[in-house]
C-alpha positions as CSV (number, residue, x, y, z in Angstrom):
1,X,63.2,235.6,146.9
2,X,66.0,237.6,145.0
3,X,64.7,240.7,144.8
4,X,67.7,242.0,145.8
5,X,68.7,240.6,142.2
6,X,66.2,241.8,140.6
7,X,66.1,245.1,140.9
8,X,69.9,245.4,140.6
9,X,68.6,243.6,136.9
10,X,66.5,246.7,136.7
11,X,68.5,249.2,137.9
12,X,71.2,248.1,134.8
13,X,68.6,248.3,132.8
14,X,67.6,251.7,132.7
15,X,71.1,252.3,133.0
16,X,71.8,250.6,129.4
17,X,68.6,252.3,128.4
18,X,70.1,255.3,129.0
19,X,73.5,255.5,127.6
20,X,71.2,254.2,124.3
21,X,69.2,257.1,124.2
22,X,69.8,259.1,121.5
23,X,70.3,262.8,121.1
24,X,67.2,263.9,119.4
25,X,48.2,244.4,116.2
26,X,50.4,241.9,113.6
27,X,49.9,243.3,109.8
28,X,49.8,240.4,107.0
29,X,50.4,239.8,103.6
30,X,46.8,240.4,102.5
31,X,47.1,244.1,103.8
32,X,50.5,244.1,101.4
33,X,48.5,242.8,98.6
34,X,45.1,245.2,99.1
35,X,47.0,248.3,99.7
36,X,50.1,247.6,97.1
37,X,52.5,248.1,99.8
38,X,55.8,246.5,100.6
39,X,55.9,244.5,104.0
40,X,58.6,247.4,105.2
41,X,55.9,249.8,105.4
42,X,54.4,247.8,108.5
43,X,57.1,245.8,109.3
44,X,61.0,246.0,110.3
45,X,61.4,242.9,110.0
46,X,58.0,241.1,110.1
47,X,56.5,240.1,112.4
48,X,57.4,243.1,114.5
49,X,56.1,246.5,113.8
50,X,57.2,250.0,112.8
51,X,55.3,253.0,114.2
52,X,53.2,252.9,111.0
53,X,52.2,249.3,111.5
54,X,51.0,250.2,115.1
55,X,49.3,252.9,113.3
56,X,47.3,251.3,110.8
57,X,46.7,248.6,113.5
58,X,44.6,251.1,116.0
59,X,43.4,252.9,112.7
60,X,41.2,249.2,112.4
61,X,43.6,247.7,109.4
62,X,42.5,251.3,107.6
63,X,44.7,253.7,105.6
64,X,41.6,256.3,104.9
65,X,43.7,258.1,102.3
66,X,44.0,255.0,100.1
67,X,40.6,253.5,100.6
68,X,38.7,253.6,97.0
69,X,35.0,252.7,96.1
70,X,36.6,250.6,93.6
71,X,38.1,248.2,95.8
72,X,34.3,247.5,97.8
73,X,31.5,246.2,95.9
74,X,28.5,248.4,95.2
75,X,25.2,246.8,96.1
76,X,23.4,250.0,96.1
77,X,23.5,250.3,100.1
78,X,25.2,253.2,101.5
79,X,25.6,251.1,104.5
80,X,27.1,248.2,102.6
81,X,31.0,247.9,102.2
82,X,32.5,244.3,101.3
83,X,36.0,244.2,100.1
84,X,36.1,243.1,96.4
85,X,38.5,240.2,97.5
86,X,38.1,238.6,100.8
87,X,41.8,238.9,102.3
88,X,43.4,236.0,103.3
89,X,47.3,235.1,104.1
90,X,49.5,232.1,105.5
91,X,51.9,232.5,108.0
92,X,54.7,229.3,108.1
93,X,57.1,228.7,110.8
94,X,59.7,225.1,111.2
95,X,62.7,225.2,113.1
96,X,65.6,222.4,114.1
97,X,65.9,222.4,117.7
98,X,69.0,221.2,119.5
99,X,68.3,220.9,123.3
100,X,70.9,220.0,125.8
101,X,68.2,219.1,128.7
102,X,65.5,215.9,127.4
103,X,67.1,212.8,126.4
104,X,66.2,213.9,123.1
105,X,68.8,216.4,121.9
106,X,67.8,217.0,118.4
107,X,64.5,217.8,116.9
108,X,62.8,219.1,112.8
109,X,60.1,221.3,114.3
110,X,58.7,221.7,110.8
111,X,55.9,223.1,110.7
112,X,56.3,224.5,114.3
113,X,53.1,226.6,113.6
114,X,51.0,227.1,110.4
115,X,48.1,229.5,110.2
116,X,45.4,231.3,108.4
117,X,45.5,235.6,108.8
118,X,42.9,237.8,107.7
119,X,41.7,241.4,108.9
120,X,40.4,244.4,106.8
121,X,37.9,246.8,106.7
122,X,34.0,246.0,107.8
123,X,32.8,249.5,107.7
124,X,33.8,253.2,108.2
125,X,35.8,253.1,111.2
126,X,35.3,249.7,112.0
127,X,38.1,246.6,111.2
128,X,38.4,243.1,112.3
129,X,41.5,240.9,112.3
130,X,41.6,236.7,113.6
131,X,44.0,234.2,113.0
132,X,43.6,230.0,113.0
133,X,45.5,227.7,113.9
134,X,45.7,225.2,111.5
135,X,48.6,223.2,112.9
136,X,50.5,224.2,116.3
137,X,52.8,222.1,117.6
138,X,51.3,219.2,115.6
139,X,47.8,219.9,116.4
140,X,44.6,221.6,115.4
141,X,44.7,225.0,118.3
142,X,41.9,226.8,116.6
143,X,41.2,230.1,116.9
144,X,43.3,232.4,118.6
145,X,43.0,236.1,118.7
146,X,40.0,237.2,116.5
147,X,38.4,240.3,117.3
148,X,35.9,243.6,115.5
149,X,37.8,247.2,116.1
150,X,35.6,250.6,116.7
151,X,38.1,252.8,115.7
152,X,37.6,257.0,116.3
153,X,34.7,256.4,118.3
154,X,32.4,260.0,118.2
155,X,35.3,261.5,116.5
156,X,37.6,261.0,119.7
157,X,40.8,258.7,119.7
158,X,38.5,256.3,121.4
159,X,39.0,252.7,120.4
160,X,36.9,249.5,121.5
161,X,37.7,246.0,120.8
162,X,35.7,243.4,121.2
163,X,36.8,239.6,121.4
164,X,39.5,237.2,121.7
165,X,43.2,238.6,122.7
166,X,45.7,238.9,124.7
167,X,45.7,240.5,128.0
168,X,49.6,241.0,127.7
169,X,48.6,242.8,124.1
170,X,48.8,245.7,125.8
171,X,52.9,245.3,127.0
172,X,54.9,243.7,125.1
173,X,52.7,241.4,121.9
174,X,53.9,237.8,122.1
175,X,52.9,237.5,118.5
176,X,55.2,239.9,117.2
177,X,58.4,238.9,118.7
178,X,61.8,237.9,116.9
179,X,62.4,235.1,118.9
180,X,61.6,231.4,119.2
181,X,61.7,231.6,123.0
182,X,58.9,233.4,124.5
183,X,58.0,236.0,126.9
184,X,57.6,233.8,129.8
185,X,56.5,236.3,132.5
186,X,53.2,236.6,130.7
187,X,52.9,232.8,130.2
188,X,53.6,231.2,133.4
189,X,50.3,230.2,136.0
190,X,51.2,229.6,139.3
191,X,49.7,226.4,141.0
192,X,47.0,224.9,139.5
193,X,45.9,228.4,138.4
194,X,44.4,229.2,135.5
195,X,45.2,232.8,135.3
196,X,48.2,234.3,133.3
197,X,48.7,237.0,131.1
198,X,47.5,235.4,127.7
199,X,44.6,234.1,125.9
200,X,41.4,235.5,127.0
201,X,37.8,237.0,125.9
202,X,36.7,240.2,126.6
203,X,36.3,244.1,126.0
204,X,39.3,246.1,125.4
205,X,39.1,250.0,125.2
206,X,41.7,252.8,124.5
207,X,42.2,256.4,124.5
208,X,44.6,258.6,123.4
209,X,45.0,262.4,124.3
210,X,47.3,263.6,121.8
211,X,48.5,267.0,123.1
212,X,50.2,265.2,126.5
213,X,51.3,262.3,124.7
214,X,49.4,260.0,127.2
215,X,48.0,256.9,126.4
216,X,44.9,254.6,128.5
217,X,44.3,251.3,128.0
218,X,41.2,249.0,130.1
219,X,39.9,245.1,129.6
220,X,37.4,243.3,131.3
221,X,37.7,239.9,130.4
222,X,36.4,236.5,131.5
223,X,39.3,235.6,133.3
224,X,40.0,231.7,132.5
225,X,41.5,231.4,129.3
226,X,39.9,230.3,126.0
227,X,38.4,227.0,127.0
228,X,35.3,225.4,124.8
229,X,31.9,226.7,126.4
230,X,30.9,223.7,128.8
231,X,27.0,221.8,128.9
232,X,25.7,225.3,129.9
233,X,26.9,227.1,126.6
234,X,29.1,229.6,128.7
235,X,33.2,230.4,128.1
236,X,33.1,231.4,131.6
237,X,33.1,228.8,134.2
238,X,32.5,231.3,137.4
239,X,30.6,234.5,138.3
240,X,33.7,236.7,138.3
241,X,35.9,238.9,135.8
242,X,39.1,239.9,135.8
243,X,40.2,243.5,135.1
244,X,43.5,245.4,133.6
245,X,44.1,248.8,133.3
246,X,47.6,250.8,131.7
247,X,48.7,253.9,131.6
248,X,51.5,254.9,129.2
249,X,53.1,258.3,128.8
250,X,55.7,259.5,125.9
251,X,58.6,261.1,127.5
252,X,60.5,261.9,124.9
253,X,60.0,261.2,121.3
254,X,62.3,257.8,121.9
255,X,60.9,256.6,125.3
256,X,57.8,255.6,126.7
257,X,56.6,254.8,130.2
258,X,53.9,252.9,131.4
259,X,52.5,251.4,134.3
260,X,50.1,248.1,134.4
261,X,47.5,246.6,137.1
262,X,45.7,243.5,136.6
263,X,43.3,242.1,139.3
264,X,41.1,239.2,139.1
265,X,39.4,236.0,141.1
266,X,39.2,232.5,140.1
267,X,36.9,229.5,141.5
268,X,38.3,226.8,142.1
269,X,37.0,222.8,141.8
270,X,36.9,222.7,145.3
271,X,35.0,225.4,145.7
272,X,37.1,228.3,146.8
273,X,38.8,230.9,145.7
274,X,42.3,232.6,144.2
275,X,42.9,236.1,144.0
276,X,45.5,237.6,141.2
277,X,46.8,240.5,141.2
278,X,49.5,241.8,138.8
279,X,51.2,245.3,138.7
280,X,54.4,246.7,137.3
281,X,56.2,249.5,135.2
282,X,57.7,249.0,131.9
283,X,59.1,251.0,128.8
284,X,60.1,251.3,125.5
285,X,63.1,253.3,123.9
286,X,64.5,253.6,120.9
287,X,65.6,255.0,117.5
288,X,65.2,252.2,115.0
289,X,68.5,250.9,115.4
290,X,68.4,250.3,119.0
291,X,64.8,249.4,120.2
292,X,64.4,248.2,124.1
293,X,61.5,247.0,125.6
294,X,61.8,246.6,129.6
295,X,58.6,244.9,131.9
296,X,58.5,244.3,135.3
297,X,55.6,242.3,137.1
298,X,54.9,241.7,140.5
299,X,52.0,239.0,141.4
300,X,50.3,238.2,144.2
301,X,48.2,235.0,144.6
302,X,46.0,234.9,147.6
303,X,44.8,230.7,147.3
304,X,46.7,229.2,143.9
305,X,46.1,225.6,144.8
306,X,42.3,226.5,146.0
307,X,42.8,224.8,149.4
308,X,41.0,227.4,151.8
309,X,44.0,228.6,153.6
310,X,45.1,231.7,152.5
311,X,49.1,231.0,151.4
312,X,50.0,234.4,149.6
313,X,52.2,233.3,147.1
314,X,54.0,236.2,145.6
315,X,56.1,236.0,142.1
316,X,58.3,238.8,140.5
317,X,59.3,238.5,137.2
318,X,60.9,240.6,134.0
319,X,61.3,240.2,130.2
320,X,63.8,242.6,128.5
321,X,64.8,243.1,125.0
322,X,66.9,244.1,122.6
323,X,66.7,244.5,118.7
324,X,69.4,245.5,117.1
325,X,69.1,247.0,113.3
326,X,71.9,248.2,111.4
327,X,70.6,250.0,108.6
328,X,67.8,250.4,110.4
329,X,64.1,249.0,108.8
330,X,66.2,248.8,105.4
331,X,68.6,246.3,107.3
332,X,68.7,242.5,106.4
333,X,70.1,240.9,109.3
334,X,68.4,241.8,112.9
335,X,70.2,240.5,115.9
336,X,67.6,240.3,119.0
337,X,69.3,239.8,123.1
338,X,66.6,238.6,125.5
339,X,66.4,237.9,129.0
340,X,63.5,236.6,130.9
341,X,63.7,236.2,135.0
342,X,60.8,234.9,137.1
343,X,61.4,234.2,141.0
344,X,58.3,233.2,142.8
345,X,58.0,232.1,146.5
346,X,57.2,228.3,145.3
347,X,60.8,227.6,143.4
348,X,59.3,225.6,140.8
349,X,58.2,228.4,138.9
350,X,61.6,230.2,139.1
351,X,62.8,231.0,135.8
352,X,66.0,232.5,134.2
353,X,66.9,232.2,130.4
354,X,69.5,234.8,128.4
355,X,68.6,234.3,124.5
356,X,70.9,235.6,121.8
357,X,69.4,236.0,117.8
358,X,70.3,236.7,114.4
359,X,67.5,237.5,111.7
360,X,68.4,237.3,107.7
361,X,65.6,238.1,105.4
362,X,66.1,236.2,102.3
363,X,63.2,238.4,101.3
364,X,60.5,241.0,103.0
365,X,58.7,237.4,103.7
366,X,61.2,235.1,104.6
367,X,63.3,235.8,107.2
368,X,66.2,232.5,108.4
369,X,66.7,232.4,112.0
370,X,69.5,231.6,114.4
371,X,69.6,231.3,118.3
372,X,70.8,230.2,121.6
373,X,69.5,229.9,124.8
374,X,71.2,229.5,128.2
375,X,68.6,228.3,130.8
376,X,70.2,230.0,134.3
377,X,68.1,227.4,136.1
378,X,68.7,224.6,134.7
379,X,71.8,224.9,133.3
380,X,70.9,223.5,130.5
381,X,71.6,225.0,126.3
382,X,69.4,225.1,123.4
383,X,70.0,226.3,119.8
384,X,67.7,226.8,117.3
385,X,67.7,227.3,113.7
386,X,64.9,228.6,112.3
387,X,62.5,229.4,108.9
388,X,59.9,231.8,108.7
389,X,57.5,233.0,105.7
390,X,54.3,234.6,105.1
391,X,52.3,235.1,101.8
């Protein structure tokens, strides 16, 4: 494995991150239209959030200062609060792909993805957000992350969610990024595996204490995925759970660090077992015109393939990047660098792709989107021209 590599990778990292360091959930269009805010308030550019959109995100999709009876319905319940209108929004991605490794070279992704948002208020203190999938990649995916928030939980900054989301939710959100490639570290399973950092359904709780700056996060989830519940009515198809904890700590007002571990077991057809564990530090630094997000990830499978003999097949990966905005979140073009690296002990997960972007927002809603990809390990080139809109 090149771990020598790797951390040589890291190493300029933090170095970059450095020399950068200056001196001193996914909102939607519904929230825009109920709270008569511009999609900057959230968003810079959007999908991706500001601190206030991560805000109003843990906050349960609530800005408490701006909530008026007159936007609920009175039935005469205390206990009864249903928005007046029933917030919904469409999010529309197509792009033109032009790939130098199938025989194919060319390709009108369009649409790419088209789906239905909505989240808002339930309650006091309690919010709910899900998304379907009305059309990805040509099909009907369903529903991907839907889940109820418990937001200031006994007056504490102690947050429960309950549902469908993504383990990697609390890194680096796949949902929210600039670019058409992905975050592969989270994605990738290794053998016939069906663990990655994805998809899943579970618990996930936070707490925040405010006076050190220190952050906790904690999921138990079922550990396989979002498949359909089988003959028996269950999601889960074995008696285990998998479990993720992270720690993040605000070092200065520009940089965060954080540490995350992930352990879980899988059964297997045959009968035995594969033991995951992930762990890894990452951060986050910037100043709205230079934001970088950095994660490392060591795993460690014990059985991937589920053959009885324990193989201990170990994979390190990372996913850096870099958003570049000019004026900052009044800028109209947003150019994104991104590198993803995966090196496993079985070489035909091994992974290396650089990714340069430009963003122009024709409006707050539609952004046009350029991009090129260099795949290390392949050698192989892809560019991509992309349109994006929500409303």
């Amino acid at each position: 494995m090149k771990i020598k590599n790797l951390f040589a990778i890291s190493l300029l990292v933090v170095v970059v991150a450095t020399t950068l360091m200056p001196t001193a959930a996914e909102a939607i269009p519904a929230f825009a239209r109920t709270h008569k805010l511009s999609c900057t308030t959230c968003h810079a550019p959007f999908p991706r959030l500001k601190d206030f959109g991560n805000e109003f995100a843990a906050n349960g999709f609530t800005i408490p200062e701006q909530e008026k009876e007159r936007d609920f319905i009175s039935a005469g319940d205390d206990l009864m609060k249903l928005n007046k209108t029933f917030p919904l929004a469409v999010r529309f991605d197509a792009y033109a792909l032009f790939d130098s490794d199938t025989e194919i070279t060319s390709d009108l992704a369009a649409p790419w993805a088209l789906k239905l948002l909505s989240g808002g208020t339930l309650a006091k203190d309690i919010g709910y957000y899900f998304y379907f999938f009305m059309d990805e990649r040509g099909e009907v995916a369903g529903v991907e992350d839907a889940y109820v928030h418990f937001n200031n939980i006994g007056g504490k900054q102690f947050d429960v969610m309950v549902g469908q989301f993504q383990t990697s939710d609390p890194l680096m959100k796949r949902e929210l990024r600039l670019t058409y490639d992905d975050y592969q570290l989270y994605r990738t399973k290794i053998g016939d595996s069906s663990n990655d950092l994805t998809y899943d359904r579970g618990v996930m709780v936070t707490y925040d204490f405010e006076s050190t700056g220190t952050g906790l996060v904690g999921l138990v989830v079922n550990g396989n995925g979002k498949p359909d519940a089988g003959e028996n009515r269950k999601y889960d198809n074995d008696k285990y759970k998998n479990y993720g904890f992270r720690a993040i700590q605000r070092v200065a007002d520009p940089m965060n660090v954080g540490y995350y571990f992930y352990v879980g077991k899988e059964m297997g057809d045959t009968g035995f077992a594969n033991e995951v564990t992930y762990h890894g530090p990452d951060f986050t630094l910037g100043n709205g015109m230079f934001d970088l997000t950095f994660q490392y990830l060591f795993r460690k499978d014990t059985d991937p393939n589920f053959t009885g003999i324990d193989v201990d097949v170990e994979t390190q990966g990372l996913v850096a990047e870099l958003v570049i905005a000019p004026q900052r979140d009044r800028s109209r073009n947003y150019f994104t660098l991104l590198y993803n690296q995966i090196d496993s002990d079985w070489d035909q997960h091994d992974y290396e792709t650089f990714t340069a972007g430009a963003t122009h927002l024709m409006a707050r809603n539609v952004r046009l989107t350029l991009e090129y990809t260099r795949n290390v390990e392949l050698e192989t080139n892809r560019g991509v021209i992309g349109l994006v809109t929500a409303f």
